[in-house]
N, C-alpha and C positions, 0 to 999 in steps of 0.2 A: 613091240615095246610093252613090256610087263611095268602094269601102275600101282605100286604099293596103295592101297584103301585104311587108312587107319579111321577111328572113329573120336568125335569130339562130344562129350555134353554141350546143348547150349539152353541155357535159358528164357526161356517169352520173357522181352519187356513188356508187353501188352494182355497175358493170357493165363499166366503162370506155370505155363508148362514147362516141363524137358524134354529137349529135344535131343536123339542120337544123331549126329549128321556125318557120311562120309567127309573124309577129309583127307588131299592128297599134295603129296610134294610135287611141286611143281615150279619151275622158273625161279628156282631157290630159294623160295618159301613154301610155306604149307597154307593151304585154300580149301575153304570148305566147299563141299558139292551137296546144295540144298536137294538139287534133282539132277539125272541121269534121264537122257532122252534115245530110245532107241533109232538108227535111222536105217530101215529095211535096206532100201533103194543102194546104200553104200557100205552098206553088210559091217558097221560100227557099232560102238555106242560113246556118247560124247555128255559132257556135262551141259546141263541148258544155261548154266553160270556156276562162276565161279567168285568166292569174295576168303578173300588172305585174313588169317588172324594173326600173322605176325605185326598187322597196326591193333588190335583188338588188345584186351589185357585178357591172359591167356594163362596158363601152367600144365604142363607134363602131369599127369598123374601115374606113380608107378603100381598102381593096383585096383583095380575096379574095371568097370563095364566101358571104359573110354581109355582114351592113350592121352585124348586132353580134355582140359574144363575151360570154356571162356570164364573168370571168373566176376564178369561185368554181363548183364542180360543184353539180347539183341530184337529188335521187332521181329515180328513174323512178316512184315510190310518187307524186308530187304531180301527176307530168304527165299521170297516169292518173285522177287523180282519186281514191287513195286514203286515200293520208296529207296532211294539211292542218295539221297543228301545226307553228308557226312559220312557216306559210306563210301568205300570201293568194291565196283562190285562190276566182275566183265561176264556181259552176257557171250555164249556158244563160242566160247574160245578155242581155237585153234588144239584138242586135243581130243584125238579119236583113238579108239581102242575097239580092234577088231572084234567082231558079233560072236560071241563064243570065246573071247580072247580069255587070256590069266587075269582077271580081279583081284590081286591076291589080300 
């Protein structure tokens, strides 16, 4: 299974940074992938979480360095995996893509 990889800006609430994050269609929305974890053992690689911006306030951009912008900042605490209140956010979901596989 070939997993389209687009890319979103996001904003630090807490840093000020910008952040490019993959971000992929999945389960009929679109989910950002803070991190990708290799797993030897099962010759994959899989997201270590996943969290949907289709609840986020979000926009398409059709020009520049991303495909989208959240246009509201998010913690770096969510993307890491540590703060989850008022967030949704599923850790090591169900979604492997063979070791070498298409990224596209």
């Amino acid at each position: 299974m070939a997993i389209r990889i687009l890319k979103t800006l996001v904003g630090s609430a807490d840093e000020g940074s910008i952040w490019k994050i993959d971000t992929i269609e999945y389960d009929g929305g679109l989910w950002l992938v803070p991190q990708w974890l290799e797993v030897p053992s099962e010759g994959v690689t899989m997201p270590a979480r996943i969290i949907p911006i289709d609840v986020l306030p979000h926009q398409k951009t059709e020009q520049g360095p991303a495909d989208y912008l959240l246009t509201g900042p998010l913690p770096k605490s969510v993307l890491d995996g540590k703060t989850t209140t008022g967030y949704v956010v599923v850790e090591r979901p169900d979604i492997k893509i063979p070791a070498g596989g298409k990224l596209q």
